[in-house]
DSSP file (Angstrom, degrees, kcal/mol; ACC not computed):
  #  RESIDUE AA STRUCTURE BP1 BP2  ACC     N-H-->O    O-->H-N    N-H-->O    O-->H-N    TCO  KAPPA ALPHA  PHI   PSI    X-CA   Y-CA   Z-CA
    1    1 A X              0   0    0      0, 0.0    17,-0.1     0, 0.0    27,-0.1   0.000 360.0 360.0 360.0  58.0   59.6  -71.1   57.7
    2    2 A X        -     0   0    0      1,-0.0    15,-0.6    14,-0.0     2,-0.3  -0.071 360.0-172.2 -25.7 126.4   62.5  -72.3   56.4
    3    3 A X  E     -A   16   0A   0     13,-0.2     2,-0.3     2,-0.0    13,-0.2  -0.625   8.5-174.0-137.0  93.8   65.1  -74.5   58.3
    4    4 A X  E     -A   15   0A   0     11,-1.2    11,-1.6    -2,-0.3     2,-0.6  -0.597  14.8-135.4 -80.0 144.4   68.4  -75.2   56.5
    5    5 A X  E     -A   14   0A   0     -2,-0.3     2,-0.5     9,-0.2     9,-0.2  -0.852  15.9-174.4-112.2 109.8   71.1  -77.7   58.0
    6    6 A X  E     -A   13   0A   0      7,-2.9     7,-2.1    -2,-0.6     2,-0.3  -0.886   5.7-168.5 -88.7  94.0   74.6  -77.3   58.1
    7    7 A X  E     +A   12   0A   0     -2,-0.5     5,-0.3     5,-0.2     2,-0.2  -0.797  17.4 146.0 -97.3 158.4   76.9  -80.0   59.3
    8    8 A X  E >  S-A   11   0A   0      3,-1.4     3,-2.2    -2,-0.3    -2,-0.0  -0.917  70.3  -9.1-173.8 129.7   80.7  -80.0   60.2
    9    9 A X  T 3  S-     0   0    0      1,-0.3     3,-0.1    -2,-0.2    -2,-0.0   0.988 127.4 -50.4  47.8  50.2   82.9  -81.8   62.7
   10   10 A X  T 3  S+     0   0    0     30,-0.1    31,-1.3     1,-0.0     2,-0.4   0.745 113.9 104.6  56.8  14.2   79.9  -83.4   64.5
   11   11 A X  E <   -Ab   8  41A   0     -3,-2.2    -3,-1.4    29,-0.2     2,-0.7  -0.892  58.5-141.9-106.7 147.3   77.8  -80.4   65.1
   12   12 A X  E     -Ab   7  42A   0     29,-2.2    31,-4.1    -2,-0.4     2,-0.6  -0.926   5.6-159.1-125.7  99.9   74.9  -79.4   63.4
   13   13 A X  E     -Ab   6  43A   0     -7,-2.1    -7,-2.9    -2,-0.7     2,-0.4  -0.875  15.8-175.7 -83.4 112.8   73.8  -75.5   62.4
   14   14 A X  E     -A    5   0A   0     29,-1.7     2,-0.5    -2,-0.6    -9,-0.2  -0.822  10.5-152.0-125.2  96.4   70.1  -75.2   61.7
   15   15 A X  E     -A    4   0A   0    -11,-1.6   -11,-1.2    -2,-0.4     2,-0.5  -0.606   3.9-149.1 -77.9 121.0   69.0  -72.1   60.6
   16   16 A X  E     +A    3   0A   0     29,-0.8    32,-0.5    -2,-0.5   -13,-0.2  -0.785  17.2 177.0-108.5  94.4   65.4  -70.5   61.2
   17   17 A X        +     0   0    0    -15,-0.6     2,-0.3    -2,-0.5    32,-0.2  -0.462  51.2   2.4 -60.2 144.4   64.2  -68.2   58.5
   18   18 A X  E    S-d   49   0B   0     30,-1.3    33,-1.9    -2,-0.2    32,-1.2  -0.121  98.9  -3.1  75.0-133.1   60.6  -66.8   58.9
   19   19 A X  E     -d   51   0B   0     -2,-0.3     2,-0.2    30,-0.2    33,-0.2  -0.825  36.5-157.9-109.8 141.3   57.9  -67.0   61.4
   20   20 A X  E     +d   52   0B   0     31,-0.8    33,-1.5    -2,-0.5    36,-0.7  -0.664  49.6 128.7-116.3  54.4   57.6  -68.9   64.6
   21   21 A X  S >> S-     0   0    0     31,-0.2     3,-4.9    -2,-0.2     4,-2.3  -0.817  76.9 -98.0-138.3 168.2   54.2  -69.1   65.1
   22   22 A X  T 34 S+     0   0    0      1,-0.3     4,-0.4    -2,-0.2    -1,-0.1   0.730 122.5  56.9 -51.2 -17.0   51.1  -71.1   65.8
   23   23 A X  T 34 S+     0   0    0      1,-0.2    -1,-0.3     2,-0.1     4,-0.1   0.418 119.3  28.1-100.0  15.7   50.5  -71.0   62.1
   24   24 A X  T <> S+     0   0    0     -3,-4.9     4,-1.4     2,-0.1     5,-0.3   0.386  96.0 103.1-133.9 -10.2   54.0  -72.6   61.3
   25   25 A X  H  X S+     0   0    0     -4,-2.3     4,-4.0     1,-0.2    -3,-0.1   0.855  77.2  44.7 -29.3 -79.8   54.1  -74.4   64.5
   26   26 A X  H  > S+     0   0    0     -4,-0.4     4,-0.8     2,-0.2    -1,-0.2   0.771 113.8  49.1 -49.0 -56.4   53.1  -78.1   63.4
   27   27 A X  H  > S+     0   0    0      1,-0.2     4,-3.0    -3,-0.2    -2,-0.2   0.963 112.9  50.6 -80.7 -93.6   55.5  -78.2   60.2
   28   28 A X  H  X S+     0   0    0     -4,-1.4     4,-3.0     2,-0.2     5,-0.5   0.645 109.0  47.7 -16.2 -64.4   58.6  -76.8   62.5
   29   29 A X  H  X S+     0   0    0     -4,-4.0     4,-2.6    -5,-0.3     3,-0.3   0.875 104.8  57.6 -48.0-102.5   58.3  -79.3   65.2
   30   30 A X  H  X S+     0   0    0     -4,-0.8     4,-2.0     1,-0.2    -2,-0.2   0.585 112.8  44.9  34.6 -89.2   58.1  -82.0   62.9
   31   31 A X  H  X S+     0   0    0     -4,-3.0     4,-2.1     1,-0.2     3,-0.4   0.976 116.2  41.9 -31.9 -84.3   61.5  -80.7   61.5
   32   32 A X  H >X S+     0   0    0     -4,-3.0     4,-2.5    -3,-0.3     3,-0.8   0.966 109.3  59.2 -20.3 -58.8   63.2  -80.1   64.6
   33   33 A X  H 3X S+     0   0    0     -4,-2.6     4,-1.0    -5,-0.5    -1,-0.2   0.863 104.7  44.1 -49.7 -49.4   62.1  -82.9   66.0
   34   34 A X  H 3< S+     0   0    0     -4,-2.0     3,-0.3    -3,-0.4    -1,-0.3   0.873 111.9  56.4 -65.9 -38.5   63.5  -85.1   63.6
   35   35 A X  H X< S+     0   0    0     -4,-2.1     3,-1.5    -3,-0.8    -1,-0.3   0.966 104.3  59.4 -53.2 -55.5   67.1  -82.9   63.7
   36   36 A X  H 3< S+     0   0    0     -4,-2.5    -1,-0.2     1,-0.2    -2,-0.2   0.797  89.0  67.0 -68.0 -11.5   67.2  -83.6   67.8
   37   37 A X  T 3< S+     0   0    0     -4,-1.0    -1,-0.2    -3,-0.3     2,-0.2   0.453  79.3 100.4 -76.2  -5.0   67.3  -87.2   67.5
   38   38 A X  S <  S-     0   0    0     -3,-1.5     2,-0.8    -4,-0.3    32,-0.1  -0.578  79.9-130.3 -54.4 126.5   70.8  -87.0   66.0
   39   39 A X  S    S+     0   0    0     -2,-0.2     2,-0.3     2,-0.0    -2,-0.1  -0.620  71.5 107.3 -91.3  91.5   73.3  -87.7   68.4
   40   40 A X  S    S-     0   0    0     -2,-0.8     2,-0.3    -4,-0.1   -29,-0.2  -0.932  79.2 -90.1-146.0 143.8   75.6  -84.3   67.3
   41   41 A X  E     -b   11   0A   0    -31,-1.3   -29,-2.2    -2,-0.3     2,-0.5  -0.441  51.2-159.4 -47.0 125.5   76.2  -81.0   68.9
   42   42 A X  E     +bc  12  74A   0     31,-1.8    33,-1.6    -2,-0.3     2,-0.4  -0.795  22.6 174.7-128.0 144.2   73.4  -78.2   67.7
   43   43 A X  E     -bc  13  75A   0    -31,-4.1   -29,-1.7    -2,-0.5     2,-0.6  -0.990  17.7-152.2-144.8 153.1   73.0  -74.6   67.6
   44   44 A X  E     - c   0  76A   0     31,-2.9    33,-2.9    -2,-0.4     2,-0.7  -0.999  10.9-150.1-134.0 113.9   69.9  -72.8   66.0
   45   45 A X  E     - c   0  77A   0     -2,-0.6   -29,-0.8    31,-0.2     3,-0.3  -0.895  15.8-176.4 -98.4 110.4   70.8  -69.6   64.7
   46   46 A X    >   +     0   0    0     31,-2.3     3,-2.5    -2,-0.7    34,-0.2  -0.091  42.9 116.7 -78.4  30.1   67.7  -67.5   65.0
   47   47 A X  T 3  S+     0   0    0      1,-0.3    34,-0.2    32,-0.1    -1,-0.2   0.774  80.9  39.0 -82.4 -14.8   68.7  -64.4   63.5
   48   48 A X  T 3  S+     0   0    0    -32,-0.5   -30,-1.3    -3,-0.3     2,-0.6  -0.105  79.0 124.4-119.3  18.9   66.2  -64.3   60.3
   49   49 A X  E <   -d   18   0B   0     -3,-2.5    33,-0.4   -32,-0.2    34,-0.3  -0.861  44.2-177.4 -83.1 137.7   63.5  -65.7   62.7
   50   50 A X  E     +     0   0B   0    -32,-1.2     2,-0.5    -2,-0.6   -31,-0.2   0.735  57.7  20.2 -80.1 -42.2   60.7  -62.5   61.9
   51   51 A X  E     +d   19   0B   0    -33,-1.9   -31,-0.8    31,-0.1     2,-0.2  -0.909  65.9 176.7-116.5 149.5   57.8  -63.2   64.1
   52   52 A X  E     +d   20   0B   0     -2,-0.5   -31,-0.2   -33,-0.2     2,-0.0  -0.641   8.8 172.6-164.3 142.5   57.3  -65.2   67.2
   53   53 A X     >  -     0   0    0    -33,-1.5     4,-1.4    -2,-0.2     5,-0.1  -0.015  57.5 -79.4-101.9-170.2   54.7  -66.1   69.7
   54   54 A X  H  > S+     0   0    0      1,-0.2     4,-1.7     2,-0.1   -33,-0.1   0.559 129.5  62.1 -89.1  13.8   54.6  -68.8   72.8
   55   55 A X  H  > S+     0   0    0    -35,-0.3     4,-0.9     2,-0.1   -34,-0.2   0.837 104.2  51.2 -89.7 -23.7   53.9  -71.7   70.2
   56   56 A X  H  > S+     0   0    0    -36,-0.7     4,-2.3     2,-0.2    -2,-0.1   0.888 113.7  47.0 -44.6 -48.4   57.5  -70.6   68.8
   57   57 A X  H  X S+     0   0    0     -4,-1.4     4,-1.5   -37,-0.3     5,-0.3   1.000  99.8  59.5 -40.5 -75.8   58.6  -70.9   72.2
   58   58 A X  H  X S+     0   0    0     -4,-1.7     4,-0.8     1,-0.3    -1,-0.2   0.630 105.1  60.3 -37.6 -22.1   57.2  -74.1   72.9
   59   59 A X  H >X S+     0   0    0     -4,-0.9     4,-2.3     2,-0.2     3,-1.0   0.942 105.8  39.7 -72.4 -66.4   59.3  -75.1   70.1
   60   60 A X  H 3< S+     0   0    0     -4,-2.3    -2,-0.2     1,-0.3    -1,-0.2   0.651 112.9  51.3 -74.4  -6.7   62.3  -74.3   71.3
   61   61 A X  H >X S+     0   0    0     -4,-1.5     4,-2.9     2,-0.2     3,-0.9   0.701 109.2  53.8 -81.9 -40.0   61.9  -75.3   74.6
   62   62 A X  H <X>S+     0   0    0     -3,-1.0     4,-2.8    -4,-0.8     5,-0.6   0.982 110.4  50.5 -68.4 -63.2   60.7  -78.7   73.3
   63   63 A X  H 3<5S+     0   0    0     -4,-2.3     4,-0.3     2,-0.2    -1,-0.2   0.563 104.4  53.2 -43.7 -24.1   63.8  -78.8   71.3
   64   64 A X  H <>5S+     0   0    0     -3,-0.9     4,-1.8     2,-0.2     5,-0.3   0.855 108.1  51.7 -98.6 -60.1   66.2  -78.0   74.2
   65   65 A X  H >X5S+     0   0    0     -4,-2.9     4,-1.5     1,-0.2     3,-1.1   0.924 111.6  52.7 -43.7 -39.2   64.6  -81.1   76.6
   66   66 A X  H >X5S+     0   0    0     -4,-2.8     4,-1.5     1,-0.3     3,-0.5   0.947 102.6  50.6 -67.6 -42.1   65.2  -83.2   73.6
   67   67 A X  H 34XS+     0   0    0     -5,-0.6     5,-2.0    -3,-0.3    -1,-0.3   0.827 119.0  45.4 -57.2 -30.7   68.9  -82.2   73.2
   68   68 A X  H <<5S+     0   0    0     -4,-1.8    -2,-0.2    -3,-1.1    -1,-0.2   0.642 104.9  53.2 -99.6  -4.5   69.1  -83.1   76.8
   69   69 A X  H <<5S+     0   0    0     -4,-1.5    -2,-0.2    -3,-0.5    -1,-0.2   0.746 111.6  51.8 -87.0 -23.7   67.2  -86.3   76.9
   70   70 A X  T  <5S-     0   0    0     -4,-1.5    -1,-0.3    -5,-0.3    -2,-0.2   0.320 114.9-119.7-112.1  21.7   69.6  -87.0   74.4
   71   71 A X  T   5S+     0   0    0     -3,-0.2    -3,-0.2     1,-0.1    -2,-0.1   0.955  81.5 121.7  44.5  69.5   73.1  -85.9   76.7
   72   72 A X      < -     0   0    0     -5,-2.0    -2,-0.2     2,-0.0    -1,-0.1  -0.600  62.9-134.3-141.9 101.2   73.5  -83.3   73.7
   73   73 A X        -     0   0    0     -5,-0.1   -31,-1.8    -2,-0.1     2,-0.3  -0.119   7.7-156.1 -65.3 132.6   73.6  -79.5   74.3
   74   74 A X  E     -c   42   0A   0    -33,-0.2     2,-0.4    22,-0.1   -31,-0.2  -0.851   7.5-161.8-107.5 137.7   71.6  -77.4   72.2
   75   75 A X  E     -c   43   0A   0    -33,-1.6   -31,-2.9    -2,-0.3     2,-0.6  -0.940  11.4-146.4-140.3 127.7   73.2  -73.3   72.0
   76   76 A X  E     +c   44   0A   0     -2,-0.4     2,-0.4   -33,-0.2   -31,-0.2  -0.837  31.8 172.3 -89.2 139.3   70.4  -70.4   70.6
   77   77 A X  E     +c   45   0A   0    -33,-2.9   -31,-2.3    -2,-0.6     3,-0.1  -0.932  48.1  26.6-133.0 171.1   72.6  -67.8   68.6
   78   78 A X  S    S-     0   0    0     -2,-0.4    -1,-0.1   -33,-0.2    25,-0.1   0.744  77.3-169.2  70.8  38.8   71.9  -64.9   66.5
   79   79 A X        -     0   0    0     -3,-0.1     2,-0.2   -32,-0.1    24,-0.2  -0.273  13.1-142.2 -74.2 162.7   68.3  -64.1   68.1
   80   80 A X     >  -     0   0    0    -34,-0.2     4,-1.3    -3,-0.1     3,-0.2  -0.592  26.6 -94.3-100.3 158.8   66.7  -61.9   66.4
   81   81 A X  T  4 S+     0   0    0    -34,-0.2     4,-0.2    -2,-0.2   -31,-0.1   0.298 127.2  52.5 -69.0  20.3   64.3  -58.9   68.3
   82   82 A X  T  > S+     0   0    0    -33,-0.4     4,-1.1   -31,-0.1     5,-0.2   0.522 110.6  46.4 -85.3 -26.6   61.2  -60.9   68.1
   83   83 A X  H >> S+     0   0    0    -34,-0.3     3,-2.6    -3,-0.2     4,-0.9   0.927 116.7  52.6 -50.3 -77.9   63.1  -63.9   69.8
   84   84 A X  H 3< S+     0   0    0     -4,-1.3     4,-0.4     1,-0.4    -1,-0.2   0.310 107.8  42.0 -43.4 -43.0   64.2  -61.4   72.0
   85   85 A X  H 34 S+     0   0    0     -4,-0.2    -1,-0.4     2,-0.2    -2,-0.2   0.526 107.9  57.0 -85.7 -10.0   61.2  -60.0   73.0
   86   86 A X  H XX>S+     0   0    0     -3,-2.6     4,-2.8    -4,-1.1     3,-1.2   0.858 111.2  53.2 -93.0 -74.3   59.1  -63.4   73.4
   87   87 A X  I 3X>S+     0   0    0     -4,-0.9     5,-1.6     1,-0.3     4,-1.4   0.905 108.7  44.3 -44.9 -40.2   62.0  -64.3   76.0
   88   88 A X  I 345S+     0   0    0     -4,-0.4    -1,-0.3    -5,-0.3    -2,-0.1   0.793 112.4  50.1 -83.6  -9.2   61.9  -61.4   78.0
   89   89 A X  I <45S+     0   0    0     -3,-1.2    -2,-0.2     1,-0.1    -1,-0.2   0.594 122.0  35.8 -92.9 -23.0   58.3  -61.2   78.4
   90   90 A X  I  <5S-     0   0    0     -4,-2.8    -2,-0.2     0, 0.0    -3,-0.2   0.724 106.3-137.4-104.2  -1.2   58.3  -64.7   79.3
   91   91 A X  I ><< +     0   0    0     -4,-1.4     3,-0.7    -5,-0.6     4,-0.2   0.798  64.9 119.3  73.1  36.9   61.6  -64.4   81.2
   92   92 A X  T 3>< +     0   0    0     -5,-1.6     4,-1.2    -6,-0.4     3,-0.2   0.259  25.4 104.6-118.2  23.4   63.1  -67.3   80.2
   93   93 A X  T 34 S+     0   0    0     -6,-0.6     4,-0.3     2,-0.2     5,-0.2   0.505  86.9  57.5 -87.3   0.2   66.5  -66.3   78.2
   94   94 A X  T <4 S+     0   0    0     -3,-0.7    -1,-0.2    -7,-0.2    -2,-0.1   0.632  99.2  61.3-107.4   5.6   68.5  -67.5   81.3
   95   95 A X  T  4 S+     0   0    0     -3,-0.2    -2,-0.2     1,-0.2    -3,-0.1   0.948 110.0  43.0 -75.3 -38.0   66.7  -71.2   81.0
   96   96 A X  S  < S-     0   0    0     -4,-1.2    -1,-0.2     2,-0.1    -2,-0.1   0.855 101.5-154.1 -78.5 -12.0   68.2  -71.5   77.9
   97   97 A X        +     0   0    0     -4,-0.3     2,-0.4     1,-0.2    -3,-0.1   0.766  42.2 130.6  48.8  40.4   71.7  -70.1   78.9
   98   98 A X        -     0   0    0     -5,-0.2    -1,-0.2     1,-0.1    -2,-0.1  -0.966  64.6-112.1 -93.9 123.7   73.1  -68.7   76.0
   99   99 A X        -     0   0    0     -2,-0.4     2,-0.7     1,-0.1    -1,-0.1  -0.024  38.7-137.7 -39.4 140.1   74.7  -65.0   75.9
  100  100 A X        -     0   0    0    -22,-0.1     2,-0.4   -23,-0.1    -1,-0.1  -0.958  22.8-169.5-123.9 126.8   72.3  -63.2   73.7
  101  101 A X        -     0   0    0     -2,-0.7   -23,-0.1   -22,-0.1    -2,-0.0  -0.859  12.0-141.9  -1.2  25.7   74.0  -61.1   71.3
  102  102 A X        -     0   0    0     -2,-0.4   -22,-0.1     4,-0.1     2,-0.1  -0.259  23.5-120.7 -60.8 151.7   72.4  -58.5   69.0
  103  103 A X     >  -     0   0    0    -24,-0.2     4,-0.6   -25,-0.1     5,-0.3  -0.047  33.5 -98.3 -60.8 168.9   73.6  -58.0   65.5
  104  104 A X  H >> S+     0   0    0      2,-0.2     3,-4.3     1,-0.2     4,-1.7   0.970 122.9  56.4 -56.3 -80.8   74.8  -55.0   64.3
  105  105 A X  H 3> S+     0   0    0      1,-0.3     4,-1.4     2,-0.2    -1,-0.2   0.616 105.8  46.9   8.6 -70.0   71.0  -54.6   62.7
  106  106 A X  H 34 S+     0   0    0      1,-0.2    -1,-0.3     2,-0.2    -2,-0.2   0.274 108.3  49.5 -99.0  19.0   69.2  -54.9   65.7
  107  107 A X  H << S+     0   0    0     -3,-4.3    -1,-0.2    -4,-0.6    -2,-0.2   0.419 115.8  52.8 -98.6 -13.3   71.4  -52.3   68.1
  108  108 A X  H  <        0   0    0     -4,-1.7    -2,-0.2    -5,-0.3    -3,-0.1   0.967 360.0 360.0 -80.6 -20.6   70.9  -49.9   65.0
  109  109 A X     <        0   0    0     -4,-1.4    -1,-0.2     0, 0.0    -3,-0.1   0.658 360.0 360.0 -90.3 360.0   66.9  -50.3   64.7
């Protein structure tokens, strides 16, 4: 469960490789967490996230109130179809507000 960080021009790219699950859960937050406390613009590009459940969620959800506690918008890109499919079963891709997007990838599979 990778997360690499990209900064430029006061924004911050942190990209999510791997699983989003209860068993990567603790580790992830942790991460995040420490990433939202920045005051910088953020997007988390999910596009290489593989798996994810509601503790994956919980994550990102956790992530979003913190970007707002901190009057900094936080933008989901690149979701992947398990993001995809964990938001529409829980209905919640218009709480985050971001256009979701498939890749070329995921309209062919």
């Amino acid at each position: 469960m990778p997360i690499s960080v990209t900064n430029k021009n006061g924004q911050s790219l942190l990209h999510i490789e791997g699983d989003m699950t209860i068993y990567t859960a603790a580790d992830m937050k942790n991460e995040l967490m420490a990433h939202m406390a920045q005051p910088c613009e953020r997007e988390i590009d999910l596009s290489e996230v593989s798996e994810m459940d509601s503790a994956g969620l919980q994550i990102l959800i956790l992530a979003k109130r913190e970007a707002e506690k901190h009057g900094t918008n936080l933008r989901l890109t690149g979701h992947s179809r398990a993001v995809l499919d964990v938001l529409d079963m829980c209905n919640l891709a218009p709480y985050f507000g971001d256009p979701v997007v498939l890749s070329c990838n995921e309209k062919k599979g």
